[in-house]
C-alpha positions in Angstrom: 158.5 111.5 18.0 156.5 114.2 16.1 153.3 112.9 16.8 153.6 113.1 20.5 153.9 116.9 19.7 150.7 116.6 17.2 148.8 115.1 20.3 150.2 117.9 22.5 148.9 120.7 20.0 145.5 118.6 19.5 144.9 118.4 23.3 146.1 122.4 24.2 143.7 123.2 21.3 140.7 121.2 22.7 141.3 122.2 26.7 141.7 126.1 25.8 139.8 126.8 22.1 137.2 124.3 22.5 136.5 124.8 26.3 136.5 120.9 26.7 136.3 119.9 30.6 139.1 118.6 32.1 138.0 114.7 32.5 136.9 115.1 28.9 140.4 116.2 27.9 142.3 113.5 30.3 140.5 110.8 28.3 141.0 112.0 24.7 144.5 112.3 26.1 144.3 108.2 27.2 142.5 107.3 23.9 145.6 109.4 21.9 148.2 107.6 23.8 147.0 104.0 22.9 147.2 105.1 19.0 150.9 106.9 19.6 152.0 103.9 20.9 150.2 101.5 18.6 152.0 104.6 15.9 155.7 103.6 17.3 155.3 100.4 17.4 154.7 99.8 13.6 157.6 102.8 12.9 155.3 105.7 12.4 156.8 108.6 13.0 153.6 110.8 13.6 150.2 110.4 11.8 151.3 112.0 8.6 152.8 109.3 7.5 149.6 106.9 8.1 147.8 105.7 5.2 143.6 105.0 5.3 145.0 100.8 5.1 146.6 101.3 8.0 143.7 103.1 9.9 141.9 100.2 9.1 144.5 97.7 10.7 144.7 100.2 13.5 140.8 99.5 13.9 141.7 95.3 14.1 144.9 95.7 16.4 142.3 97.4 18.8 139.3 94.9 18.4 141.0 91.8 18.4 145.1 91.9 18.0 145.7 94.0 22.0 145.7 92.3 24.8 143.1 92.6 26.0 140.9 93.7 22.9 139.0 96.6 23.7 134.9 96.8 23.3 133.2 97.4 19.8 132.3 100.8 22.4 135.5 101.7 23.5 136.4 101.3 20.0 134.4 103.5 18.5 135.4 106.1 21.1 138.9 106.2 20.0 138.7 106.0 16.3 136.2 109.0 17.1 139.3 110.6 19.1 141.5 109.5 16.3 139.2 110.9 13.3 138.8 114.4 15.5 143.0 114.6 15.5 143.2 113.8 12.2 140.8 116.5 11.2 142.4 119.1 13.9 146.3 117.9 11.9 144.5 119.0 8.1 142.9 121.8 9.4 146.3 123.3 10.5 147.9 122.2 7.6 150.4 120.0 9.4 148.9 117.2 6.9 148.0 117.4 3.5 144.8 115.3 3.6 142.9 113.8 6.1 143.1 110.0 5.5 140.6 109.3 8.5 137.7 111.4 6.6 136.6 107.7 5.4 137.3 105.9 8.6 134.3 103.8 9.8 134.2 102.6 13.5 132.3 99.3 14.2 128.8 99.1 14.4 127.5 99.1 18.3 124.9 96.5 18.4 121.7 98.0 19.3 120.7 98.1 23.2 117.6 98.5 24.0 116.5 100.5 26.8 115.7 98.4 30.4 112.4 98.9 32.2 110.9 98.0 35.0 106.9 96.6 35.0 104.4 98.9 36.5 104.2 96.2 39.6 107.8 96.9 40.1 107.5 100.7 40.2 104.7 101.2 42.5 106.6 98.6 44.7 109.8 101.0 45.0 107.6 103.7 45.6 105.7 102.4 48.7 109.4 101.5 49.6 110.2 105.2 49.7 107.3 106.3 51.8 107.7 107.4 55.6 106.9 110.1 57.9 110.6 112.2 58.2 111.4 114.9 56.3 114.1 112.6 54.0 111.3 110.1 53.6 108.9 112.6 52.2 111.8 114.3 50.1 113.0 110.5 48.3 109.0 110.0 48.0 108.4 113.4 46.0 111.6 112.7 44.1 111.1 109.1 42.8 107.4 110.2 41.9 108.5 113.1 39.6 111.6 111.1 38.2 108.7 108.7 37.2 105.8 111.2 36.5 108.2 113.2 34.0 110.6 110.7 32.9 113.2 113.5 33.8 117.1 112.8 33.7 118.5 112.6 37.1 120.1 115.9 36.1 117.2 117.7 35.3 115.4 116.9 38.0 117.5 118.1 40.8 118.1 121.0 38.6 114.8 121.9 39.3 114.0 124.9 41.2 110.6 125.8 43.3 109.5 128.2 40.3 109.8 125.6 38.2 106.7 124.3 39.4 104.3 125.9 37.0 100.3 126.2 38.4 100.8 122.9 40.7 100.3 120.8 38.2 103.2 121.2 35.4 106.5 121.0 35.9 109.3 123.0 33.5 112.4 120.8 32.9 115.5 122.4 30.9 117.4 119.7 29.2 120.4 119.0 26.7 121.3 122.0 25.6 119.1 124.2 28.1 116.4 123.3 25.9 113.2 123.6 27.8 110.1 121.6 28.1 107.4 121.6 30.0 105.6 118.4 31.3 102.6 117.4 33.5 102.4 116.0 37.1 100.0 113.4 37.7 98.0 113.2 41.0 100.5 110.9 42.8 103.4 113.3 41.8 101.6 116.1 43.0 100.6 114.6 46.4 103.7 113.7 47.5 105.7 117.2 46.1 102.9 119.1 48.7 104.0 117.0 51.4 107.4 117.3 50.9 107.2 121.2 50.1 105.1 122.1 53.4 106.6 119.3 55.9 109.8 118.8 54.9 111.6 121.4 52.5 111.3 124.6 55.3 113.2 122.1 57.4 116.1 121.5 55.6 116.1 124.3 53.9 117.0 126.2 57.5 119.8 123.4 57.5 121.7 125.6 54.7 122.3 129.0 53.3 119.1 129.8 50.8 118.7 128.5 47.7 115.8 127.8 44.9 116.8 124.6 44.6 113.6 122.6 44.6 115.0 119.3 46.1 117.3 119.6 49.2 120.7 117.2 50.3 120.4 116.9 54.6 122.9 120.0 54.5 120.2 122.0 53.0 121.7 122.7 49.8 120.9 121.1 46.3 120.9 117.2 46.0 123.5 115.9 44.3 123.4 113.1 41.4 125.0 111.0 44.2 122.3 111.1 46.6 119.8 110.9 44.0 121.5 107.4 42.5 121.5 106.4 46.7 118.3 107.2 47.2 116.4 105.1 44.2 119.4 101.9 45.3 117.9 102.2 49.0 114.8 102.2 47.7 114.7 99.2 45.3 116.3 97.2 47.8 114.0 97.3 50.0 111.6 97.1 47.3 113.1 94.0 47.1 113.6 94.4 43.4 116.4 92.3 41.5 118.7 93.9 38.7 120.2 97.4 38.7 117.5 100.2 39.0 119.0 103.4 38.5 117.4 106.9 37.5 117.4 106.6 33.9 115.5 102.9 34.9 112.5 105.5 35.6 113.1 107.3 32.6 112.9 104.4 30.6 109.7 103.0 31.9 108.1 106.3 32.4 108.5 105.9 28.3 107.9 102.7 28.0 104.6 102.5 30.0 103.3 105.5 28.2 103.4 103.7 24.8 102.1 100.7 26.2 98.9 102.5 27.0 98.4 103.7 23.8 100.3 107.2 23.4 101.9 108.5 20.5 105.4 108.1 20.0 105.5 112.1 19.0 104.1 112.8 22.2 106.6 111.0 24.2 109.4 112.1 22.0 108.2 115.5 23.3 107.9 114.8 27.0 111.4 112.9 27.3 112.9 115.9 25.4 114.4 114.0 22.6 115.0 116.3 19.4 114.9 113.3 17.1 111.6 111.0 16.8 113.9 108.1 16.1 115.8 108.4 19.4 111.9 108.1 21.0 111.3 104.7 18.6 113.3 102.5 20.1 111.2 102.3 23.3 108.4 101.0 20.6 110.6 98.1 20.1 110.7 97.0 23.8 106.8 97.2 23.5 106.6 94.8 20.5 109.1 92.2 22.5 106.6 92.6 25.2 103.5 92.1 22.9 105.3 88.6 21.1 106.3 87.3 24.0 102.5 87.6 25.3 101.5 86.4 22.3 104.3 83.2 22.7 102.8 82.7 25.6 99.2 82.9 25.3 98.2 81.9 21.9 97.4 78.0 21.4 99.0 77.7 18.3 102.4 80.5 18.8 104.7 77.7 19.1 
């Protein structure tokens, strides 16, 4: 089948031109082979001979006609993988025109960002606290996670000299794009405990590294132990629901709006580079504020 050469050339040209990672590659190459076999089934023999109708039936076969149907997400993502080797196939002139140019996927219903109340973080953060040197590490962690509304990845990215004055922190993002943000008091407490009592002492565990937060071994946490050590701590915290890092993240912004800041500034202290990325955290806060209201006001319902 000649498309299962086009796929072939598509994926080559991603994994060595475009540098893609190897996972990334594997699942464009998963994505491809549902459409080559959804191709040979209806007697394609490659996607040159596939018309913008049939793209469109190609979109319901995957929605609602295989068993099982896939996800409106999962959906998108491989009519996105379908659309990039139909662009790839024109560009190299094995087609004459690009029939998915037009191709819509389905529209992903909005999901709003889930955060925890501020009751609920300081709980997980008492739950952290302790004397040892992994206690005082989890406790400065969880408290800039919170402080900065970092990604998990940026913050044990961090080095030491990241720490600007004592009271800043510089966070590198999507991109490498850099930002800097402040530390409130709590933050800043618990990252002087945890750099005088309990960083030298792992840090002599490994070889030596800037890393600003430490695994046992003495090298830099991973994203692992950072997802292990906000699970530990919620459940102990007796908190219900799944709290991850990204939990933090989202109440960081979420609590900031709340009490009154501008949505430009948060856009700028989560690192987003569009304001309307930032915006939907205001619509969490207005839920919050009608169902106050609902609640409250003698005449709401």
């Amino acid at each position: 089948m000649q498309g299962a050469n086009d796929v072939e050339t598509y994926l080559r040209h991603l994994a060595v031109e475009r540098g893609l990672a190897r996972n990334t590659v594997a699942s464009y190459r998963r994505d491809l082979a549902i459409y080559a076999a959804w191709l040979e089934a209806e007697g394609f023999v490659g996607p040159a001979a596939v018309g913008e109708q049939d793209l469109s039936r190609f979109i319901r076969f995957l929605g609602g006609e295989r068993v099982p149907p896939l996800a409106s997400s999962s959906v998108a993502r491989i009519i996105s993988t379908v659309r990039g080797l139909h662009r790839f196939l024109a560009d190299e002139g094995v087609i004459e025109t690009d029939v998915s140019r037009e191709l819509r996927p389905p529209k992903l219903p909005m999901r709003l960002p889930k955060a925890i109340s501020v009751e609920d973080v300081e709980a997980l953060l008492v739950a952290a606290r302790g004397e040892d040197v992994v206690d005082l590490r989890d406790t400065a962690l969880l408290e800039v996670l919170y402080a900065t509304g970092a990604r998990v990845s940026e913050a044990i990215g961090l080095n030491v000299d990241d720490l600007v004055d004592g009271d800043v922190v510089r966070l590198f993002g999507k991109g490498g794009k850099q930002r800097i943000v402040p530390l409130g008091s709590y933050a800043r407490a618990a990252l002087e405990a945890y750099l005088v009592r309990a960083r030298p002492m792992l840090s002599v565990r490994g070889s030596a590294t800037p890393a600003l937060f430490l695994g046992v071994r003495g090298r830099r946490m991973s994203r692992q132990t950072a997802w292990e050590v906000i699970r530990d701590a919620a459940d102990r915290a007796g908190l219900t629901g799944p709290v991850s890092p990204h939990t933090l993240r989202h109440s960081f912004a979420t609590h900031l709006l709340e009490g009154g800041a501008d949505v430009r500034v948060v856009q700028e202290l989560l690192g987003h580079s569009s304001v309307a990325t930032t915006q939907i955290y205001t619509l969490v806060t207005a839920d919050t504020l009608r169902e106050m209201y609902t609640s409250a006001h003698p005449r709401a319902r």
